[in-house]
N, C-alpha and C positions, 0 to 999 in steps of 0.2 A: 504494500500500500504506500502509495508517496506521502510525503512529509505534512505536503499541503493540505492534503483531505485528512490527515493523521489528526494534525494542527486545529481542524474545524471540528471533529469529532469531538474531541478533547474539550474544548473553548465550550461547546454545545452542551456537553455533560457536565457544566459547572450550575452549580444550585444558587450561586448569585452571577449574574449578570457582569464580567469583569472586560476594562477596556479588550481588545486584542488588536495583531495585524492582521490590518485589509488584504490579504494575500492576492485575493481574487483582482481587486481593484488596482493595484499597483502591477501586478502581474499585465492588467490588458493596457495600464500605461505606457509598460515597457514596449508592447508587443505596436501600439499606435505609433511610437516613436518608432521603433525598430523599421516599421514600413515606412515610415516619413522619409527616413534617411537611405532608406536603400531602392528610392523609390527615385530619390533625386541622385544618387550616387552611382544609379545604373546608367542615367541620361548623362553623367558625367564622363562617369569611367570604367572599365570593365573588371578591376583589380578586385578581386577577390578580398581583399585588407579593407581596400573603402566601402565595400555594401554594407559593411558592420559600425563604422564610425562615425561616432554623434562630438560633435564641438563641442570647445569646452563652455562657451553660451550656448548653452540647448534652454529651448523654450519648454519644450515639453516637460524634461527631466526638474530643470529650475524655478517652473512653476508648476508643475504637478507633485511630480514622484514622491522630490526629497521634501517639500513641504508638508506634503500628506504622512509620510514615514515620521517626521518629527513631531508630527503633532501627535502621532498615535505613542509612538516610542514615549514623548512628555505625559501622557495619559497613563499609560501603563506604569513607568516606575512610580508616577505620582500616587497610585492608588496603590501600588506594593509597598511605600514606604511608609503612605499612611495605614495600610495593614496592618503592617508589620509593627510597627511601633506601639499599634493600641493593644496589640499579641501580648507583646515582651513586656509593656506597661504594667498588664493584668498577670500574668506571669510573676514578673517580680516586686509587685507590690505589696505589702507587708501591713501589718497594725490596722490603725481605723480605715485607709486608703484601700487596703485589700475588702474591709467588708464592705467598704460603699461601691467597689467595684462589683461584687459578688450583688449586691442587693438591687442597684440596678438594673436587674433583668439580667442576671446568668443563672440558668437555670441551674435544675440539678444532674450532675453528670457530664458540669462543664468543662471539668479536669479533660475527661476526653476527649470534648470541644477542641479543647485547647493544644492539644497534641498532633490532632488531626490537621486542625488549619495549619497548623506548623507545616507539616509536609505538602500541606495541599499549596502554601504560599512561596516553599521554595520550588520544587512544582513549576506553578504559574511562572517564576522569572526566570527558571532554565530553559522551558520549550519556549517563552517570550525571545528567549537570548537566542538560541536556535532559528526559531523564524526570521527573526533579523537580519542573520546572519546568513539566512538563506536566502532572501528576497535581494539583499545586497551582490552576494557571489551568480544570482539569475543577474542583475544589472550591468554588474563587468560580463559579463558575458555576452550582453549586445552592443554593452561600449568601450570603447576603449581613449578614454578621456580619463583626466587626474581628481574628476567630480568625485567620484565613489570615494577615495582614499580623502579627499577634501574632508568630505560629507561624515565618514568617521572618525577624523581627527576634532572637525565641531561640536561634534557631538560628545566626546570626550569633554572637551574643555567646560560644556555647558551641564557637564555632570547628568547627563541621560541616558547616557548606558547602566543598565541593567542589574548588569556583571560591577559596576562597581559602587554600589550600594551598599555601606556600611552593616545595613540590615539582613543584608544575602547574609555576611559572614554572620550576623548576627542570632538569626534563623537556624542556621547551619549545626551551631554552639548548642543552641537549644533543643535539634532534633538529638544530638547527642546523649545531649544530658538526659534528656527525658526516654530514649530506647528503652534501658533495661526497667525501666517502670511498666507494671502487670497492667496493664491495661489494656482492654478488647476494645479493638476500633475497625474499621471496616479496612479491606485490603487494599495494600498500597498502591498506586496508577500505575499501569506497565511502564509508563517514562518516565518513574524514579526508582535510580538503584541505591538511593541511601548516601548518607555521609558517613565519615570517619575520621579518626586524627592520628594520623602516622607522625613514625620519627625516621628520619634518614641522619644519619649521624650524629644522631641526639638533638637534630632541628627539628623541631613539631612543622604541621602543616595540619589543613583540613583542607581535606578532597570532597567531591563530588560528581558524580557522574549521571548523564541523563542518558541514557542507551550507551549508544558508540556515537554519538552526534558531538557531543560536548561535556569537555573535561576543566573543572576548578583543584587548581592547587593554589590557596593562599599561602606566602608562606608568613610564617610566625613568628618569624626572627626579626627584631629591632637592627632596623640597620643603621643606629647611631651608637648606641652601646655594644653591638654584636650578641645579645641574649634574647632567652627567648622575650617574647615582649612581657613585660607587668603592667598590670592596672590598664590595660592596653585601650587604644583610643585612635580613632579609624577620624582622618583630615576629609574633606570634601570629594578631594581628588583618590579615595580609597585606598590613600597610604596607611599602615597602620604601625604605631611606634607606642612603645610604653608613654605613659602620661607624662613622668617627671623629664623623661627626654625631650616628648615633644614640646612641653614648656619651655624648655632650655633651646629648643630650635628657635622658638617664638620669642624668645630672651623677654619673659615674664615668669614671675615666681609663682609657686604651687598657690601661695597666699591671692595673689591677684585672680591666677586661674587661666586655663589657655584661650579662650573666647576673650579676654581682655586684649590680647597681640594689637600689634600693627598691622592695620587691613594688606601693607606692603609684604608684610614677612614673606617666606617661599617653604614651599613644604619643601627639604630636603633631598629629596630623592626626583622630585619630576619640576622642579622650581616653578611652580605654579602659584601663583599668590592669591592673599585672599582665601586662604581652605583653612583657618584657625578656628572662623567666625562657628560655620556652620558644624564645627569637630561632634563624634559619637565617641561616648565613654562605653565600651563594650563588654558590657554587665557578665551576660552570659559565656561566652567569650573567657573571661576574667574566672568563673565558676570553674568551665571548663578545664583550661591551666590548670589551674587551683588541686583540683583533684589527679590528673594524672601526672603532677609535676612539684609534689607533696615538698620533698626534700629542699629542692631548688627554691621553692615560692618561699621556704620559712625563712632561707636564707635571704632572701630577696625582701621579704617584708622587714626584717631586720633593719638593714643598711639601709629600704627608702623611710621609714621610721625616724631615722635617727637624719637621714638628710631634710624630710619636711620638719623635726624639733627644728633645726638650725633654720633651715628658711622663715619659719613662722617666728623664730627669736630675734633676726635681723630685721625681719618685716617688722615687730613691733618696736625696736631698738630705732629703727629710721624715723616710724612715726611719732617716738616720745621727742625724739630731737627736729622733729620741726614744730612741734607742739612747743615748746619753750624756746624755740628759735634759734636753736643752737646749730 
């Protein structure tokens, strides 16, 4: 069965209503443009190379395709982040917050609830990521212009990929955690094979795979301290670096907080500025470590313990000396 019909089935069989791609719709864009160009490049030429080749101003593509795919692609991760978020919210919310969450209409048997959407919403943004990724690789396919590679380098910068949603890995942490818990839920979608957290050389990762179409390896290693990450915290741009590092990229103290930076800083790794603002402190994530990485985290809580004392002792030492003006 091809991917496209797989794609509708799937999207079809969902008990809410969620964005998707227009497969159908951008598919007969392509196929309109595709005759535009080889309709005028027959009259032109006989080259077998130009029946295929659209400008790098195409009308069609520049005001159809890629307009139509951003709008839906912005649709889609917008409604998996806010999924996802209100998931992990009720998840790990604690004390009075936990039961006003619970009392506002979660039923009973929500625990399962809760486990289920889990899978069902990392799910949703792998075969999301797939189609994509599919619809794109059909486009080079009829062109061969610098559009497409443009078109996903924007889309990066504009944080609309899918794939780097802080919440994917976030999700990811929490099908984890939650597996070996007894719990009856209905069976998995044939397009998820589960997650897990390997260690290749003592580096953690979390993988994920959606068939043989597409494979996540995050990896877990802070590449400012070289360990695995702690307290870890995923920038805009879906880098993820322990907390007290990434402050220290951001040259603000644990005390001020890493959302305080210079909207100028640059995430370290892809210098992209501006990704402090919107930073995710990755709870689950954090839980995860935590338990498979027992020895290391006590050691690790230790030393950042004793570097946030001092931070919070200078912080306060600064502000008694502007307080009396010294």
């Amino acid at each position: 069965m091809k991917f496209c019909k797989r794609y509708q089935e799937y999207m079809q069989g969902q008990e809410k209503k969620l964005p998707v791609v227009g497969f159908k719709k951008l598919k007969k864009m392509l196929k309109r443009c595709s005759r535009r160009h080889s309709s005028s490049s027959s009259s032109r030429s006989s080259s077998s190379l130009s029946l295929n080749t659209c400008p790098d101003q195409c009308p069609v593509c520049d005001g159809t395709f890629f307009p139509s795919l951003l709008t839906e692609m912005s649709a889609i991760v917008g409604c998996f982040n806010q999924r996802a978020q209100k998931l992990l919210d009720l998840h790990l919310a604690s004390g009075f917050r936990k039961y006003f969450f619970w009392f506002k209409g979660k039923s009973q048997g929500s625990h399962n609830a809760l486990i289920q959407e889990g899978k069902d919403l990392v799910t949703y943004a792998l075969i999301n990521a797939v189609a994509i990724r599919k619809i794109l690789k059909k486009y080079d396919k009829v062109h061969y212009s610098r559009q497409g590679q443009m078109f996903k380098s924007q889309v990066q910068s504009m944080h609309k990929e899918i794939l780097q949603s802080p919440w994917l890995c976030e999700l990811m942490a929490f099908h984890i955690n939650l597996r070996e818990t007894k719990v009856q839920s209905r069976k998995a979608h044939a397009f998820f094979d589960g997650c897990s957290l390997s260690f290749k050389d003592g580096k953690p990762a979390l993988t994920c795979e959606l068939l043989d179409s597409i494979k996540i390896d995050i990896d877990l290693t802070c590449s400012i301290c070289l360990d695995t990450v702690f307290d870890p915290v995923s920038l805009t741009c879906g880098h993820i670096f322990c907390y007290i590092c990434a402050c220290s990229a951001a040259s603000v103290s644990i005390v001020d907080g890493i959302k305080a930076s210079d909207s100028k800083k640059k995430c370290p790794l892809c210098r992209e500025s501006g990704v402090y603002e919107g930073a995710v402190r990755l709870e689950e994530l954090n839980i995860l470590l935590g338990r498979n990485c027992q020895k290391y985290w006590e050691e690790r809580a230790q030393s950042e313990r004793v570097e946030r004392l001092k931070q919070i002792k200078e912080h306060w030492e600064s502000q008694c000396r502007l307080f009396v003006g010294v």
